[in-house]
Backbone as JSON, one array per atom type, in Angstrom:
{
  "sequence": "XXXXXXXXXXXXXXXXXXXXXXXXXXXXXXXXXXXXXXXXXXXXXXXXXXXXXXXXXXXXXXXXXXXXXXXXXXXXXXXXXXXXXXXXXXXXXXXXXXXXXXXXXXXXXXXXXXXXXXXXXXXXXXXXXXXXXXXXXXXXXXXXXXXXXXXXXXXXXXXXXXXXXXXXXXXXXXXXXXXXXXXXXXXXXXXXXXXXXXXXXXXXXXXXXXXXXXXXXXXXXXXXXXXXXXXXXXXXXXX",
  "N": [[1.39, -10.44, 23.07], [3.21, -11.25, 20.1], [5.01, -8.73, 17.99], [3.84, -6.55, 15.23], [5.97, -6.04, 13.54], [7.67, -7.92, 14.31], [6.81, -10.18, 13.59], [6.56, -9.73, 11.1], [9.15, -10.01, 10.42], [9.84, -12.43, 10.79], [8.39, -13.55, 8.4], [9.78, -12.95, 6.56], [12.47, -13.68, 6.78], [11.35, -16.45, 6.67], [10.47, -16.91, 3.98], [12.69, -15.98, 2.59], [13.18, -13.51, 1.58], [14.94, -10.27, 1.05], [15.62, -8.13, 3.06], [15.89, -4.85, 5.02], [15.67, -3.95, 7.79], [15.13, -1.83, 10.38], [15.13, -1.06, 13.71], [13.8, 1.74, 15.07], [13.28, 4.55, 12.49], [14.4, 6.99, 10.15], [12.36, 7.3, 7.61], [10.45, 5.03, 6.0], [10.66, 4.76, 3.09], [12.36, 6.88, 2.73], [14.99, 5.54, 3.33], [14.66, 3.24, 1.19], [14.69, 4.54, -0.99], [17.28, 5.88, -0.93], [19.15, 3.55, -1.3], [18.28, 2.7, -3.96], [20.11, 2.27, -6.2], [21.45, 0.47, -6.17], [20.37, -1.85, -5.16], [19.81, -5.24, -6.22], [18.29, -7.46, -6.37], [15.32, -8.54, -6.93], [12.97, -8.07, -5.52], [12.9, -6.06, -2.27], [12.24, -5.59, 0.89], [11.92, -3.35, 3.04], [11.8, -2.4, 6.55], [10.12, -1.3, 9.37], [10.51, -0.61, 13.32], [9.54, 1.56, 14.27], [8.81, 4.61, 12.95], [10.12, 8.36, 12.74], [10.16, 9.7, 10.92], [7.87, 9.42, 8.92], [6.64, 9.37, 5.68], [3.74, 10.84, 4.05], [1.36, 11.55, 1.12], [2.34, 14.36, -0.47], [2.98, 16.79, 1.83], [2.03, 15.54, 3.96], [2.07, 13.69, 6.52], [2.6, 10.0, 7.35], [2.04, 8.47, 10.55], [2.67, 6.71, 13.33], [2.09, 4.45, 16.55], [4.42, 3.94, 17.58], [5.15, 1.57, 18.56], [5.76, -0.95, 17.46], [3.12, -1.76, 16.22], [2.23, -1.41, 13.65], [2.31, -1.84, 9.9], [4.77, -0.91, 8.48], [6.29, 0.04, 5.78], [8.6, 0.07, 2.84], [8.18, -1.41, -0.27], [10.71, -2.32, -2.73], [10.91, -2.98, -5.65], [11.95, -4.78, -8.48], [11.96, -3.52, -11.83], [10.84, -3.66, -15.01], [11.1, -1.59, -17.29], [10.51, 1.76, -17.3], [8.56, 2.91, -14.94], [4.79, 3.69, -15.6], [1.99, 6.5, -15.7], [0.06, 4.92, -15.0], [0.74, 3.76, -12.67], [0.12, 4.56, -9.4], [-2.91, 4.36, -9.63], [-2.84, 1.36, -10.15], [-0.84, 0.17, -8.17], [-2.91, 0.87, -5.79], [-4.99, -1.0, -6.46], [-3.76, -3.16, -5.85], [-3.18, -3.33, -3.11], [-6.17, -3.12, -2.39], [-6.73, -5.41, -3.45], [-5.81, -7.48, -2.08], [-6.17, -6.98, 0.71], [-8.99, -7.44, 0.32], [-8.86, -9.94, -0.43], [-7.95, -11.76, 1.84], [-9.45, -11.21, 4.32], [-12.47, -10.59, 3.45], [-15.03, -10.63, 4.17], [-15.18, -7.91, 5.6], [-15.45, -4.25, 5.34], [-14.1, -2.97, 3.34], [-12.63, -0.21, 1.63], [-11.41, 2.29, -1.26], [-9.81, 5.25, -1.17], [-9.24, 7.46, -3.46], [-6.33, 9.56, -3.75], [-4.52, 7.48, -2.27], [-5.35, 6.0, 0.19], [-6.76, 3.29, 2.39], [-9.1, 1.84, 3.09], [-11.5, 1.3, 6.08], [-14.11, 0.34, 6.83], [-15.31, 2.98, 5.93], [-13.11, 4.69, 7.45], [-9.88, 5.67, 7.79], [-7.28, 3.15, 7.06], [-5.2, 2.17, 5.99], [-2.42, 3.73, 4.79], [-0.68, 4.55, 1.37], [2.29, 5.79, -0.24], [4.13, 5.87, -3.07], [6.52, 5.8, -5.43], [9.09, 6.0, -7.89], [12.65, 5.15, -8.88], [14.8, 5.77, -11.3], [18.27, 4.91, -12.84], [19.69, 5.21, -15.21], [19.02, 2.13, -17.45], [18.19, 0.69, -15.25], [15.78, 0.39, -13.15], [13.5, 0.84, -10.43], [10.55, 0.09, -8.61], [9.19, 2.04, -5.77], [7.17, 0.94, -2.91], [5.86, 2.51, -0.43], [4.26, 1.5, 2.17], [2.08, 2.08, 4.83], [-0.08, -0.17, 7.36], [-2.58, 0.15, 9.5], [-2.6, -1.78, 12.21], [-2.54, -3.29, 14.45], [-3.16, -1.32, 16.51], [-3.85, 2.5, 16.21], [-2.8, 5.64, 16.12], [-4.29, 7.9, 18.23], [-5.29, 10.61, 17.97], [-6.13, 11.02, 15.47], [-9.25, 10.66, 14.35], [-10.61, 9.48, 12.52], [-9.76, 8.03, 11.87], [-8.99, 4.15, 11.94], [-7.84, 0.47, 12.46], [-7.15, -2.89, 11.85], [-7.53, -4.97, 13.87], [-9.53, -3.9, 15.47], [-11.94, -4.95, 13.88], [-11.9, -7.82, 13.61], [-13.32, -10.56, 14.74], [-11.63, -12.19, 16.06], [-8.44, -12.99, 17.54], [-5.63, -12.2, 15.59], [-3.07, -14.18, 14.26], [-0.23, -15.46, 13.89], [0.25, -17.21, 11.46], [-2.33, -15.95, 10.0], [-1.13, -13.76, 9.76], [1.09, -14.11, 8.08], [-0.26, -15.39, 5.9], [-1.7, -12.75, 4.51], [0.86, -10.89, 4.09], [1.93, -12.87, 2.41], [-0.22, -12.68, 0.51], [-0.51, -10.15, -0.34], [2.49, -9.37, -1.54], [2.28, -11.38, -3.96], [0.13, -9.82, -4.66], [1.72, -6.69, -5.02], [3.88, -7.63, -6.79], [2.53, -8.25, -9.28], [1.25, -6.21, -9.88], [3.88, -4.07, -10.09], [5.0, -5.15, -12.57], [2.77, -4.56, -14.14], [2.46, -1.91, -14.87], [4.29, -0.86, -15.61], [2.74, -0.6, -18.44], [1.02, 1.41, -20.07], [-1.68, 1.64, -20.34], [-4.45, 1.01, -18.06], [-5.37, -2.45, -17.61], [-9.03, -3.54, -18.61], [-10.44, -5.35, -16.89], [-9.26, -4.26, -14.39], [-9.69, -1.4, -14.47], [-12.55, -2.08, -13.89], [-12.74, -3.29, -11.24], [-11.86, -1.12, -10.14], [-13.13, 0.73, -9.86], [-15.43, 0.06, -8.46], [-14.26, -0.26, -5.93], [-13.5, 2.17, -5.06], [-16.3, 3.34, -5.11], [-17.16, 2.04, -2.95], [-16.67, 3.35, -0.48], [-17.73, 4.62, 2.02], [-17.9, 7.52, 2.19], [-17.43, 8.81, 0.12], [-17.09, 12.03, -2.44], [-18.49, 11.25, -4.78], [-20.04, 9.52, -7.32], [-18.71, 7.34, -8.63], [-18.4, 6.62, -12.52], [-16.95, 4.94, -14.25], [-13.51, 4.02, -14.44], [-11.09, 5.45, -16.23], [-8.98, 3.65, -18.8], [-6.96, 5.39, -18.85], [-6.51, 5.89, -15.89], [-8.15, 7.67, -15.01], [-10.72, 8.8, -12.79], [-14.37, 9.03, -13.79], [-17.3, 10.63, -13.58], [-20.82, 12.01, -12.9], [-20.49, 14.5, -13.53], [-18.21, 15.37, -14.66], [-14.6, 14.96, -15.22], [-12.17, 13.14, -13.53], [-8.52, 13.43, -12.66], [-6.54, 10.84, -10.91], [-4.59, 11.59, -10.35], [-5.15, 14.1, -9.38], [-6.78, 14.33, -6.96]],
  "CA": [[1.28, -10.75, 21.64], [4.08, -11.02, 19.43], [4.53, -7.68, 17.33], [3.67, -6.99, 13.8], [7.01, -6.12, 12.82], [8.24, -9.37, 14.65], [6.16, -11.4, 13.02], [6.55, -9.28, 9.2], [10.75, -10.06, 10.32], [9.68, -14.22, 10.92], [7.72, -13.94, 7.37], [10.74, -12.35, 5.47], [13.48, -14.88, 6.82], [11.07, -17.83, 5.96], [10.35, -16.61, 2.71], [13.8, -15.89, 1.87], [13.16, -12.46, 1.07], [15.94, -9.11, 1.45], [14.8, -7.27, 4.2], [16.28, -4.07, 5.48], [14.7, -3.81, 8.96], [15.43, -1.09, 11.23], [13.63, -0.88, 14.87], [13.58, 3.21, 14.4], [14.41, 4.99, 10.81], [13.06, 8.24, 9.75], [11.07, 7.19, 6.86], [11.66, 3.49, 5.13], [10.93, 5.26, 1.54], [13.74, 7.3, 1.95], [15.75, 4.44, 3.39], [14.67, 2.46, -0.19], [15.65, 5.3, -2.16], [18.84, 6.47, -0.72], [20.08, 1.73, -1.61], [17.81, 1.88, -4.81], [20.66, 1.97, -7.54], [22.53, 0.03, -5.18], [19.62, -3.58, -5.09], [19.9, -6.39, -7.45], [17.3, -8.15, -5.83], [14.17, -8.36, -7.99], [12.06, -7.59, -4.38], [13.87, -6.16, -1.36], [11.63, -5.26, 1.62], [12.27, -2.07, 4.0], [10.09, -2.2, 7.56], [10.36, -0.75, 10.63], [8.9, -0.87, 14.04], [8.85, 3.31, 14.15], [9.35, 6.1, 12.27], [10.0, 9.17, 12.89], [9.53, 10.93, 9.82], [6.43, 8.36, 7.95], [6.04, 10.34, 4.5], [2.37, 10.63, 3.08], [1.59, 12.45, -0.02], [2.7, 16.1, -0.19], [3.24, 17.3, 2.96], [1.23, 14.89, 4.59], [2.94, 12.78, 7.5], [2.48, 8.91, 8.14], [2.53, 8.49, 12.26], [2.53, 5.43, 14.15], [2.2, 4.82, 17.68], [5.53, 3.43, 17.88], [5.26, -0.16, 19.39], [5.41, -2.33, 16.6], [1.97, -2.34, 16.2], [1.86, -1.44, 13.03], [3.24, -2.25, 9.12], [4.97, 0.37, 8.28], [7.21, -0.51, 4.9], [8.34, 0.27, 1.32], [8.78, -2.72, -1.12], [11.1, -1.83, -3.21], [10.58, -3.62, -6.77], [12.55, -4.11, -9.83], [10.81, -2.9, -12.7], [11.42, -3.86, -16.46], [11.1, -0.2, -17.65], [10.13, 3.05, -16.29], [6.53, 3.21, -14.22], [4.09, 4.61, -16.2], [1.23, 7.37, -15.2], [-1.06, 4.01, -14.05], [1.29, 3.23, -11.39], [-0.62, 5.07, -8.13], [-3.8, 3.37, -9.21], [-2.37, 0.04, -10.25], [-0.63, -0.01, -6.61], [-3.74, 0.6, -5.06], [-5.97, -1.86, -6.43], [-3.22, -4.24, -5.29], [-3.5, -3.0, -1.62], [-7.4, -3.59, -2.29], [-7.16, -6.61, -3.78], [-5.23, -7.83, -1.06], [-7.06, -6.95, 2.05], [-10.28, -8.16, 0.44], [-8.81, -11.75, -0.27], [-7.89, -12.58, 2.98], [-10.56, -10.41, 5.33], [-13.37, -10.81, 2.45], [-16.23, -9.77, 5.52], [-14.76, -6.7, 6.03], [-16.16, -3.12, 4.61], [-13.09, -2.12, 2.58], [-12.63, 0.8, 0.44], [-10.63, 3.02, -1.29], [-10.53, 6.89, -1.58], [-7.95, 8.37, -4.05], [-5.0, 8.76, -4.34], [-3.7, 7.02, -1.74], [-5.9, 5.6, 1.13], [-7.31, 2.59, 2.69], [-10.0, 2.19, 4.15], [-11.9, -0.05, 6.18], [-16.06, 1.04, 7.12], [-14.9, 4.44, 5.83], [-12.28, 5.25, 8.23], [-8.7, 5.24, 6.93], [-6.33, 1.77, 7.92], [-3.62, 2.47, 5.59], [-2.0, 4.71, 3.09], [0.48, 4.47, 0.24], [3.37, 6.27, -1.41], [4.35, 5.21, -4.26], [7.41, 6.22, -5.86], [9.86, 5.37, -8.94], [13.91, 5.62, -9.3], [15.41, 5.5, -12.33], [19.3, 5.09, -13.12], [20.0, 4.57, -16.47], [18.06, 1.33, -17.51], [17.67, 0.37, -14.04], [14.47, 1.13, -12.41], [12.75, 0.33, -9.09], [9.18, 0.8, -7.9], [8.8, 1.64, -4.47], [5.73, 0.58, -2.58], [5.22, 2.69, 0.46], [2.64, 0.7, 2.59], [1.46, 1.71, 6.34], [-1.1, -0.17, 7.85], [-2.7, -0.03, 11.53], [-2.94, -3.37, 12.6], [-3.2, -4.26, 16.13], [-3.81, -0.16, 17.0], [-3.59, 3.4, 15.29], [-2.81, 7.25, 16.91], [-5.89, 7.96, 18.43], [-5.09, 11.88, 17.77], [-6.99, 11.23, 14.46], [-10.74, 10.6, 14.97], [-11.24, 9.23, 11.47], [-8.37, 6.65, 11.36], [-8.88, 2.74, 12.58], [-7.04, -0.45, 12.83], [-7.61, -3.67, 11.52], [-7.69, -5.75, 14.85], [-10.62, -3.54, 15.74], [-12.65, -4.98, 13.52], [-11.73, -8.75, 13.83], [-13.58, -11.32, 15.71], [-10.6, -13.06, 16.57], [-6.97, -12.08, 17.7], [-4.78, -11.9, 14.3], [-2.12, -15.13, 14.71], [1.11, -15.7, 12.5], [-0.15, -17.5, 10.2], [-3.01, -15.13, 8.86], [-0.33, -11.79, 9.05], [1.68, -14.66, 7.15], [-1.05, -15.48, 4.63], [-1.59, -11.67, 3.61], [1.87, -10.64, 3.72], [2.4, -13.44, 0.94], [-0.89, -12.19, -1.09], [0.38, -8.7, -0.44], [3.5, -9.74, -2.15], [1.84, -11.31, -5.34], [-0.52, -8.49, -5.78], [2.43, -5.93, -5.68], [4.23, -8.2, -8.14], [1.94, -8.3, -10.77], [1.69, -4.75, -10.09], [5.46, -4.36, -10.98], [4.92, -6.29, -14.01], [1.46, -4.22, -14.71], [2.68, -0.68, -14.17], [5.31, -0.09, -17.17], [2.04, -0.28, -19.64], [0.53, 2.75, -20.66], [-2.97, 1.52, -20.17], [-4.85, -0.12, -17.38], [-6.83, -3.17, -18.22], [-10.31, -3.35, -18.47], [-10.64, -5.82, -15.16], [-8.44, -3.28, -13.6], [-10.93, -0.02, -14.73], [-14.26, -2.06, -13.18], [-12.8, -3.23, -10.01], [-11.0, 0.06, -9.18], [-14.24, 1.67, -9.9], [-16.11, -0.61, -7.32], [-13.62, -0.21, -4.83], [-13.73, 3.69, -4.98], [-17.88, 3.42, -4.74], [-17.59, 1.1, -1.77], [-15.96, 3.99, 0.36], [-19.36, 5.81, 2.4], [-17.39, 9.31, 2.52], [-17.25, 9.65, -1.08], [-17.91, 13.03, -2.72], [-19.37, 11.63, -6.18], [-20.1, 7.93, -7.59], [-17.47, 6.77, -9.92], [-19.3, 5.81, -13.26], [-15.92, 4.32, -14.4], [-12.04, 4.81, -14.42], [-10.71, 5.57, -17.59], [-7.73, 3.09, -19.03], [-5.15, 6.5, -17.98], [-6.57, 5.89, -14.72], [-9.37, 9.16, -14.99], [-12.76, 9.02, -12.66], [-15.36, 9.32, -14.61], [-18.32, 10.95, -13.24], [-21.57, 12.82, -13.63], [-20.23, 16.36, -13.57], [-16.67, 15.09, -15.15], [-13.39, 13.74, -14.95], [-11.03, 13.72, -12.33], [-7.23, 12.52, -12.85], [-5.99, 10.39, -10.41], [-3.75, 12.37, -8.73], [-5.99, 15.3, -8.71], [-7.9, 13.99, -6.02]],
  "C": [[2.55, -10.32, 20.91], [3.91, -9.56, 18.11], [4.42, -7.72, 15.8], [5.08, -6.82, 13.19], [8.24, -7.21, 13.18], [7.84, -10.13, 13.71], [6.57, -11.01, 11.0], [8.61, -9.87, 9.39], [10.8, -11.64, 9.83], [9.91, -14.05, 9.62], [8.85, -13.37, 6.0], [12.17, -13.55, 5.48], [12.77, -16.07, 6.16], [10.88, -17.84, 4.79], [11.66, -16.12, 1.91], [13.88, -14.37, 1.53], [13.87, -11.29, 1.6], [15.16, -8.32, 2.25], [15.79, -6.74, 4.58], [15.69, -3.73, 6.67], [15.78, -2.74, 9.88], [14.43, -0.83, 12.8], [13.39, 0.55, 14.46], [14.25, 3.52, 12.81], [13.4, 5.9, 10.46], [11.86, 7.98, 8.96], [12.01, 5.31, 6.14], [11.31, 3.92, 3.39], [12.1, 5.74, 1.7], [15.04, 6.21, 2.16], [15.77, 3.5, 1.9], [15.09, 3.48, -1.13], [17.31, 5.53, -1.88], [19.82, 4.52, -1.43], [19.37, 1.97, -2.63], [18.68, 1.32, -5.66], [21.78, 0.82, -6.83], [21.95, -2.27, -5.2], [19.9, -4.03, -6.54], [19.0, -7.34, -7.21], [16.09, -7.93, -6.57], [12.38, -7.8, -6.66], [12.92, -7.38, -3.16], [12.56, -5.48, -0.45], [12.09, -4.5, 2.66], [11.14, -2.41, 5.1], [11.08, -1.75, 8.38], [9.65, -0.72, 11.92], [8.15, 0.45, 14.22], [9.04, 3.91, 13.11], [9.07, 7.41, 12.43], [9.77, 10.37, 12.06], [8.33, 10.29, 8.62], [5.5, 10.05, 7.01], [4.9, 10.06, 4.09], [2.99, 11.46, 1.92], [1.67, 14.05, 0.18], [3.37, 16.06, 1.1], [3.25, 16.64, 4.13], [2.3, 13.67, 5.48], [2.29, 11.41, 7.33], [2.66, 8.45, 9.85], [1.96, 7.06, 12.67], [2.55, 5.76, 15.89], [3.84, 4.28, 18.56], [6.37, 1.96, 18.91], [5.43, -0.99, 18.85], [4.38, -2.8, 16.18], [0.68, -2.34, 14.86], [2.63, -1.3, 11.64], [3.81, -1.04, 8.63], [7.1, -0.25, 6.98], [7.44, 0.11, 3.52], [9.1, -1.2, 1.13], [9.02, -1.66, -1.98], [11.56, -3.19, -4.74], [10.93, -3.38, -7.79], [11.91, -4.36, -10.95], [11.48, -3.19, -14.21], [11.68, -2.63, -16.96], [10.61, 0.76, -16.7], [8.8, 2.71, -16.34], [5.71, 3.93, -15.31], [2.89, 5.36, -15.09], [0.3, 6.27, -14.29], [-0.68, 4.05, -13.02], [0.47, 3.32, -10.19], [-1.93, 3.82, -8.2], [-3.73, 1.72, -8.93], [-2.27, -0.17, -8.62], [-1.83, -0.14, -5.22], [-4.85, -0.19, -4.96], [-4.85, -3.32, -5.99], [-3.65, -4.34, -4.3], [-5.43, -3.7, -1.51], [-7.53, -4.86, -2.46], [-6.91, -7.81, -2.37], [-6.03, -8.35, 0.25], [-8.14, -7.62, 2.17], [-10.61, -9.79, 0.25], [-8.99, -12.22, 1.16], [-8.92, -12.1, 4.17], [-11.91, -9.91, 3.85], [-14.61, -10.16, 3.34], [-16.11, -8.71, 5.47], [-15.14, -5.77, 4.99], [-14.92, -2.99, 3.91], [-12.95, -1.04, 1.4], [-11.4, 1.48, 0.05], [-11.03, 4.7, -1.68], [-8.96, 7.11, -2.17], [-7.21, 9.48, -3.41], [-4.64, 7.64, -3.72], [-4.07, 6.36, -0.42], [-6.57, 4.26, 1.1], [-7.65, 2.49, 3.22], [-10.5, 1.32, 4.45], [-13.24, 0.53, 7.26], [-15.62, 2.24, 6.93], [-13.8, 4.98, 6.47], [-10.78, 4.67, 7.75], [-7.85, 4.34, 8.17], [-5.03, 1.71, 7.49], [-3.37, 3.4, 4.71], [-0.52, 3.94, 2.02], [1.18, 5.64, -0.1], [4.24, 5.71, -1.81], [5.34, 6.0, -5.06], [8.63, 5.83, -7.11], [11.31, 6.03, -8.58], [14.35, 4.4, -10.75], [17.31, 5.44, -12.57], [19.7, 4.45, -14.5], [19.05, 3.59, -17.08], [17.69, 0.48, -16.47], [16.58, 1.22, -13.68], [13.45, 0.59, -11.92], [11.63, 0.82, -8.73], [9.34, 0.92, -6.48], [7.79, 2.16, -3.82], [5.52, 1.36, -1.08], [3.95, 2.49, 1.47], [2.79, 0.8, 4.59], [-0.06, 1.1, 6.28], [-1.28, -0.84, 9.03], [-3.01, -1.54, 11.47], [-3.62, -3.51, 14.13], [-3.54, -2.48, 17.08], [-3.1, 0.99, 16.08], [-3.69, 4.7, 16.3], [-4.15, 7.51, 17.31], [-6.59, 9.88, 17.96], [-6.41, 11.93, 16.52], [-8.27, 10.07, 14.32], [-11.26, 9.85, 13.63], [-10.85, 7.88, 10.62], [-9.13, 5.13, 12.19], [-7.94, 1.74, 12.45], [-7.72, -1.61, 12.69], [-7.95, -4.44, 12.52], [-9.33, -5.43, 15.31], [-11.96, -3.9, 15.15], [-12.55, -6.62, 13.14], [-12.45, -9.32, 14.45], [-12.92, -12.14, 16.4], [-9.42, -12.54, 16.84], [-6.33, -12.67, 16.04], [-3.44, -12.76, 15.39], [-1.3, -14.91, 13.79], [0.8, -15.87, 12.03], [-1.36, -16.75, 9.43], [-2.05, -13.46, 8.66], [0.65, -12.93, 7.72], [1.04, -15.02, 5.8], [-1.3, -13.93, 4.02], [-0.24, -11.02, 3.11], [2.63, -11.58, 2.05], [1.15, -13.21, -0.24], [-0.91, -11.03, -1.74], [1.12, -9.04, -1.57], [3.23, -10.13, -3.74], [1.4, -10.84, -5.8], [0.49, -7.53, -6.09], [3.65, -6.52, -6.37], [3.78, -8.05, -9.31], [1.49, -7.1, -10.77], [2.7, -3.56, -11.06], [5.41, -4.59, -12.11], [4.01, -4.75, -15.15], [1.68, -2.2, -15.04], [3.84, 0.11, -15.11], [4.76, -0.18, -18.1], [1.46, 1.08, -19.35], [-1.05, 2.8, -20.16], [-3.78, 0.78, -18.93], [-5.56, -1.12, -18.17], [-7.71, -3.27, -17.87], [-10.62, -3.88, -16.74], [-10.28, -4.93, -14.39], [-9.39, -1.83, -13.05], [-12.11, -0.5, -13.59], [-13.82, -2.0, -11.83], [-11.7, -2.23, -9.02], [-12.22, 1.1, -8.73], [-15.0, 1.04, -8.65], [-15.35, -0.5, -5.89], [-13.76, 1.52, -4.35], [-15.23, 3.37, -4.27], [-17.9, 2.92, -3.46], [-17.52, 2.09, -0.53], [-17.31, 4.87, 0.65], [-19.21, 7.14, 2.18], [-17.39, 9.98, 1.06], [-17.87, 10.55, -1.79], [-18.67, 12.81, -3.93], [-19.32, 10.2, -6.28], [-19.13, 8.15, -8.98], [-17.98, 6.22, -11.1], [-18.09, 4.78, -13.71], [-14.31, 4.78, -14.27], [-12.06, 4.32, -15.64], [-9.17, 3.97, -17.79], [-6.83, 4.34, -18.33], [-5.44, 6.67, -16.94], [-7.49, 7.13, -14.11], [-10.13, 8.68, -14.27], [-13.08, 10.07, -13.43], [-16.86, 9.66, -14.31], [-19.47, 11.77, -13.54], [-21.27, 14.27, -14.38], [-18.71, 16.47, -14.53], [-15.89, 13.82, -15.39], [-12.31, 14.32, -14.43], [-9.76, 12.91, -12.59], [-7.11, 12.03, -11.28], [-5.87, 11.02, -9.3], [-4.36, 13.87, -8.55], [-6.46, 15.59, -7.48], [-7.04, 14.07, -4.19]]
}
């Protein structure tokens, strides 16, 4: 089987789109930061088939098994103004929106900040990051996810293939990779207001609830991106 970062290389030449591809590279965030002030490109795409240093949040590593077997990228996105506080969630109801267009069957969830999930067990993560230079300023989209297999080290993680009835061909990594692409567009776009919008609030809130592991039901997210629950309210990036 042709690999996913073969096939994400095809879907970047046919689409015309700047791609920085490296087979190894410590992390492809810091690879998009170290060129940000540097693109002029209104979308430039970073992948890789390894990495040896795959940043989560904090501390927290990204690991692959190092075959190609799984997406492992930052989009790096030019931004009208500076990100605002939405950004994290914004980004992640893209990722949701995403997954659940094209694999609509499938359990999908999310658990804050930064996870994706798929029957509870995490398939991808995000970090999400801004540079600024002057009135330039780039989002970038940190996006792993297991595809065709995932480290087995962690007992809690899966892989989208695993849950397929069919082998995963070009043309459907090619159909999400391009609805990928328009959700973290209008992301971009969505992500230098101040406020989420309402659509935004319900189906971030439904996507949270969907996730089995979760410690509380979400009554809503706030516009500044707050859960809103019985006992409280949790920011965002608290969580």
């Amino acid at each position: 089987m042709i690999s996913i970062s073969e096939m994400t290389q095809n879907w970047a030449a046919q689409r015309e789109i700047a791609l920085r591809f490296q087979a190894d590279t410590g992390s492809t965030n810091d690879d998009a930061k170290a060129q940000a002030s540097r693109e002029n490109e209104k979308l430039v795409l970073y992948a890789s088939s390894h990495q040896t240093r795959g940043r989560g949040r904090g501390t927290n590593l990204w690991l692959d098994t190092g075959a190609g077997e799984s997406l492992l990228s930052t989009w790096s996105l030019e931004a009208g103004s500076a990100p605002q506080a939405i950004t994290g969630p914004r980004v992640g109801l893209a990722v949701f929106n995403a997954v659940s267009s094209v694999w609509p069957s499938l359990p999908w969830s999310l658990k804050a900040p930064n996870d994706l999930l798929l029957d509870g067990r995490k398939c991808g993560g995000l970090l999400v990051e801004t540079i600024s230079h002057g009135d330039k300023h780039r989002l970038l989209i940190g996006f792993g996810f297991n595809i065709l297999n995932h480290p087995r080290k962690f007992t809690d993680a899966t892989h989208l293939s695993s849950a397929l009835d069919q082998t995963l061909t070009e043309g459907d990594w090619f159909q999400f990779l391009d609805v990928l692409r328009s959700e973290f567009e209008a992301a971009a776009t969505d992500c230098v207001q101040a406020q989420l919008s309402p659509p935004a609030c319900k189906e971030l809130a439904q996507a949270l609830n969907a996730n089995p592991n979760r410690r509380f039901a979400v009554q809503k997210v706030s516009p500044a991106g707050d859960l809103i629950h019985d006992n409280g309210i949790i920011s965002w990036m608290e969580l």
